[in-house]
C-alpha positions in Angstrom: 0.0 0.0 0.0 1.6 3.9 -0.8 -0.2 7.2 -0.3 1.5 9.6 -2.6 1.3 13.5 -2.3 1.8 14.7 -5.3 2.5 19.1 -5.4 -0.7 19.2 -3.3 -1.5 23.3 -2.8 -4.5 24.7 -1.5 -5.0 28.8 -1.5 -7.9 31.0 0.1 -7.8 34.2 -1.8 -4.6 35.5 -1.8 -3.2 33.0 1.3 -1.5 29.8 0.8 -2.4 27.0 3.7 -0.8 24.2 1.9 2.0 25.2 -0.9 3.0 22.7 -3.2 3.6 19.4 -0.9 4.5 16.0 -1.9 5.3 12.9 -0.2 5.3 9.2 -0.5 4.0 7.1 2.7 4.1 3.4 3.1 3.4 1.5 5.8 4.5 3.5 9.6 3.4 5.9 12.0 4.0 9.3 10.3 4.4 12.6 12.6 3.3 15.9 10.9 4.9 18.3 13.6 4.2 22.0 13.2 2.9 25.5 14.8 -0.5 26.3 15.2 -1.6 27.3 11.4 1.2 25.5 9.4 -1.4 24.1 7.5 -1.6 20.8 9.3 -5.5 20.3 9.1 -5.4 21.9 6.1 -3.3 19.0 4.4 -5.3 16.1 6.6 -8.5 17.5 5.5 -6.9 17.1 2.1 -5.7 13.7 2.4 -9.3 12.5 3.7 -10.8 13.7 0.0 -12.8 16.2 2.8 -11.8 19.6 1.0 -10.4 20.1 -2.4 -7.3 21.0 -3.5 -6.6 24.1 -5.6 -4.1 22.1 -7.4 -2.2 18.7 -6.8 -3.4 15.1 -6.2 -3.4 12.5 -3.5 -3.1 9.3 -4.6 -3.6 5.6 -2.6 -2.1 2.6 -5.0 -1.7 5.1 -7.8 -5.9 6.1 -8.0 -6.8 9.5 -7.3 -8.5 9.4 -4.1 -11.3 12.2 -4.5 -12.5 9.8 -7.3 -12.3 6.4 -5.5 -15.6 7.5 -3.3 -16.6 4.8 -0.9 -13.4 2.7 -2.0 -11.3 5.3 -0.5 -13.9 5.9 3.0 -13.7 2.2 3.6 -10.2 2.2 4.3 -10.0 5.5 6.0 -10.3 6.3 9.4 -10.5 10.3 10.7 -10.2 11.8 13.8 -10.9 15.9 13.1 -9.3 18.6 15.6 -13.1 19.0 16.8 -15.1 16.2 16.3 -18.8 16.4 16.3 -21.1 14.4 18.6 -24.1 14.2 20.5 -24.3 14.5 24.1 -27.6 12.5 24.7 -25.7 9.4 23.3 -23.8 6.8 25.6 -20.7 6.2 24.4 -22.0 2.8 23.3 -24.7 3.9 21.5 -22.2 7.0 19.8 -20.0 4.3 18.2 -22.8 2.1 17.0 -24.5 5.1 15.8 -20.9 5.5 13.6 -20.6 2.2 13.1 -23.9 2.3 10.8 -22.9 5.6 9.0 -20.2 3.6 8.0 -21.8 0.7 7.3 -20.2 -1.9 9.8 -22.4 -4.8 10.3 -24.3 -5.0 13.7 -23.3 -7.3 15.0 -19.3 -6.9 13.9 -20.1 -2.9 15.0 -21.1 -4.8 19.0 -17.9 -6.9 18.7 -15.8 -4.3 17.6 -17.2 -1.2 19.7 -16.7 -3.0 23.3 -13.3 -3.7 22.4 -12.4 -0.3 21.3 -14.1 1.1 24.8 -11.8 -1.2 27.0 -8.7 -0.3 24.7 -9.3 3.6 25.0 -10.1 3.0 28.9 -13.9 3.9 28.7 -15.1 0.4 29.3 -16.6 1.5 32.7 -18.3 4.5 31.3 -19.4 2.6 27.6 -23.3 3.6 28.8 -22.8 7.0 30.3 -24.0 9.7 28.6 -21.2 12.0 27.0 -22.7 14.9 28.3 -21.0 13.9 31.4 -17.7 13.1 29.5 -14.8 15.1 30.4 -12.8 16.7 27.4 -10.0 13.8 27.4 -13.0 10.9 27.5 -15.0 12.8 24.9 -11.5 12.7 23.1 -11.2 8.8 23.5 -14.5 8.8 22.3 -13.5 10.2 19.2 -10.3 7.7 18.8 -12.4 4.9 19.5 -14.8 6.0 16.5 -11.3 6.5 14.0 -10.5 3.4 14.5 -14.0 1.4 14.1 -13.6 0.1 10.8 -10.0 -0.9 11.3 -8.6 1.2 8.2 -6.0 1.0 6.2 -5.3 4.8 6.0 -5.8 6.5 10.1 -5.7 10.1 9.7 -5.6 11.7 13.7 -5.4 15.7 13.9 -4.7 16.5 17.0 -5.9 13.5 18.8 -3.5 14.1 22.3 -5.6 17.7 23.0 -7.3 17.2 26.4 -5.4 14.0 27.3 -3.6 13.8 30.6 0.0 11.9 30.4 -1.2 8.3 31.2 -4.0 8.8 28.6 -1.4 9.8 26.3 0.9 7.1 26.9 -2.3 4.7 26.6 -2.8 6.2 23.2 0.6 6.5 22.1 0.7 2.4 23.1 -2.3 1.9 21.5 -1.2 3.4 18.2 1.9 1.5 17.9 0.4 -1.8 18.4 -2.2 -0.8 15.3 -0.1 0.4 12.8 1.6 -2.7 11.9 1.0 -2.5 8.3 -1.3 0.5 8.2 -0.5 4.2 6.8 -1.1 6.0 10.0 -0.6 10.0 9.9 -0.2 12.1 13.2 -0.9 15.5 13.1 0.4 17.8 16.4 2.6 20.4 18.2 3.1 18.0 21.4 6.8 17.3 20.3 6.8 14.6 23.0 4.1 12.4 21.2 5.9 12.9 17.9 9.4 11.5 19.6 7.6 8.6 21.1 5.8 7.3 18.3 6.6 8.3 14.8 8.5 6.2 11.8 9.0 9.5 10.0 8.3 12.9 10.7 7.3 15.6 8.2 7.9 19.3 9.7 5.8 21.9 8.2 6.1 25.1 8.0 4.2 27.8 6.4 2.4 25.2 4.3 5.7 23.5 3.7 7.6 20.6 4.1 11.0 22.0 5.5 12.2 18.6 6.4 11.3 15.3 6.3 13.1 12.1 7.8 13.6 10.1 11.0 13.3 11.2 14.2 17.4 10.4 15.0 18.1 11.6 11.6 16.1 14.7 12.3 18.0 15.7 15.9 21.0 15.3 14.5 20.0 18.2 12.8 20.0 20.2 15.3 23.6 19.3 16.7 25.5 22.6 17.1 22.8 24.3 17.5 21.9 23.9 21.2 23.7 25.8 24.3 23.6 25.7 27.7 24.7 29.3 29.4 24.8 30.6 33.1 23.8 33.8 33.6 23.4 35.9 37.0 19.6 35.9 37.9 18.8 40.0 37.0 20.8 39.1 33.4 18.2 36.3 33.2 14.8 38.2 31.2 17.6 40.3 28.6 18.6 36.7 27.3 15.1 35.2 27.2 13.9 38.4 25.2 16.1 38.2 22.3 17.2 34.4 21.8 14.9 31.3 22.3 15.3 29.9 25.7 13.8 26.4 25.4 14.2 25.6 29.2 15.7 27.6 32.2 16.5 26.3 35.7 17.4 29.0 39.0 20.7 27.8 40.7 21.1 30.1 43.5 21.4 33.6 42.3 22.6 32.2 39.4 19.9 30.9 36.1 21.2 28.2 33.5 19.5 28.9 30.1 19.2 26.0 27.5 19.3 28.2 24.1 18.5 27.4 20.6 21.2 28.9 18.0 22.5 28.3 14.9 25.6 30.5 16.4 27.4 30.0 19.7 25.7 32.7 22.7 28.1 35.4 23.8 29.6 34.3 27.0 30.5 31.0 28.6 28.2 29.1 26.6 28.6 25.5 26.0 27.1 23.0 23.9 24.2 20.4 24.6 23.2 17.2 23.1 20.0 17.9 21.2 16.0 16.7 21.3 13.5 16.4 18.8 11.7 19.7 20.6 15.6 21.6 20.3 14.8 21.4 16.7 11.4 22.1 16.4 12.4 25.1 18.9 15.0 26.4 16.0 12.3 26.5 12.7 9.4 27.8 15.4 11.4 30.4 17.3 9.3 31.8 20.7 6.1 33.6 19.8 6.4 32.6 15.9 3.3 30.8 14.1 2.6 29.5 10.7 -0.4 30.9 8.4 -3.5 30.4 9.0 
């Protein structure tokens, strides 16, 4: 199986959300890590044949997906940033209610909705109403219902937002174990999910792909670029105002800044091994976005 990208664009008036991107993706867990407005959901909404394209294609097996219709919905699985639901449902009744949209079977929909309940941790609360839901179940919810015809192609924007950290290590588990020999495309600005998970990552930028490659491969990109300084505590807010400071600890009177720069800091800087957030840090400086 191969999803190709091929110089997909899309433009509102005289913005460009998505400029021109391709890709090839096989089989893996792919992280699309970006600010907020990139043009992340932009390109999802894309690859799920949901909006059209200005220009470009996406193609699954080399067939042009918009013209596949319920070919292409069969195999895919969506989880939008904001997924719509109703809050006199039970969760049960939510995911059957899916289940026939999509045209699962009953009784393969019963099978398959109480497993994905107990995977997602809602197996307690599969006949509470999700009025009552918090904003991390409601988001398991929505995970759960991605995943209930057990595509091919799993499209998740966002899906972390709202989670605590053990439901975000249950999900990040959960994901590994399905993608096995599935496309499965991860869409966030949670670094740590990225690092955790992800075959490949794709870093966007601007509605582009500025680079593209494993997450190893991808740090050692940011080698030489990562300092650790000391500074007395009053010199402290001067540094953090004009470099990016991606983490600063108080020793004393004294503060140790971790700063991103492709140049070494003035001073008695010296140099740190680097993360997959030390990079992201260094295309999204502090208090830079994308375009909306």
């Amino acid at each position: 199986m191969e999803l190709s990208i091929d110089r997909l664009t899309k433009h509102y008036g005289s913005k460009i959300a998505v400029d021109c991107v391709s890709a090839t993706l096989k089989p893996g867990v792919y992280g699309l890590l970006g600010a907020n407005g990139a043009g992340k959901t932009t390109l999802m909404r894309m690859l799920c044949a949901i909006l059209e394209a200005t220009s470009g294609e996406v193609l699954l097996d080399g067939k042009e997906v918009t013209s596949m219709g319920a070919d292409y919905r069969n195999v895919l699985g969506y989880l939008p940033q904001d997924f719509g639901y109703y809050p006199g449902y039970t969760a049960k009744e939510f995911l059957m209610y899916i289940s026939a949209l999509k045209g699962i079977p009953k009784d393969i929909a019963q099978k398959r909705t109480g497993e994905l309940l107990e995977e997602v941790g809602l197996g307690e609360a599969a006949h509470k109403k999700l009025r009552t839901f918090s904003g991390g179940m409601k988001q398991r919810v929505g995970i759960a219902q991605a995943l209930l015809n057990n595509p091919e192609i799993l499209v998740l924007d966002e899906p972390t937002a709202g989670l605590d950290p053990k439901e975000r290590v249950r999900f990040r588990n959960l994901l590994s174990d399905y993608a096995g020999d599935k496309i499965v495309i991860l869409s966030t600005h949670i670094v740590s999910d990225i690092e955790a998970i992800a075959d490949e990552v794709l870093l966007m930028k601007k509605g582009k792909f500025v680079l593209q490659g494993s997450v190893p491969d991808l740090i050692k990109k940011a080698e030489g670029k990562v300092w650790e300084l000391t500074v007395p505590q009053e010199d402290a807010r001067k540094w953090q105002a004009k470099s990016t400071v991606a983490n600063l600890r108080h020793e004393g009177r004294q503060v140790v800044l971790r700063i991103i720069s492709g140049h070494m800091p003035d001073g008695m800087a010296v140099p740190c091994e680097a993360t997959l957030e030390d990079l992201y840090l260094y295309y999204f400086p502090t208090g830079q976005e994308g375009v909306k």
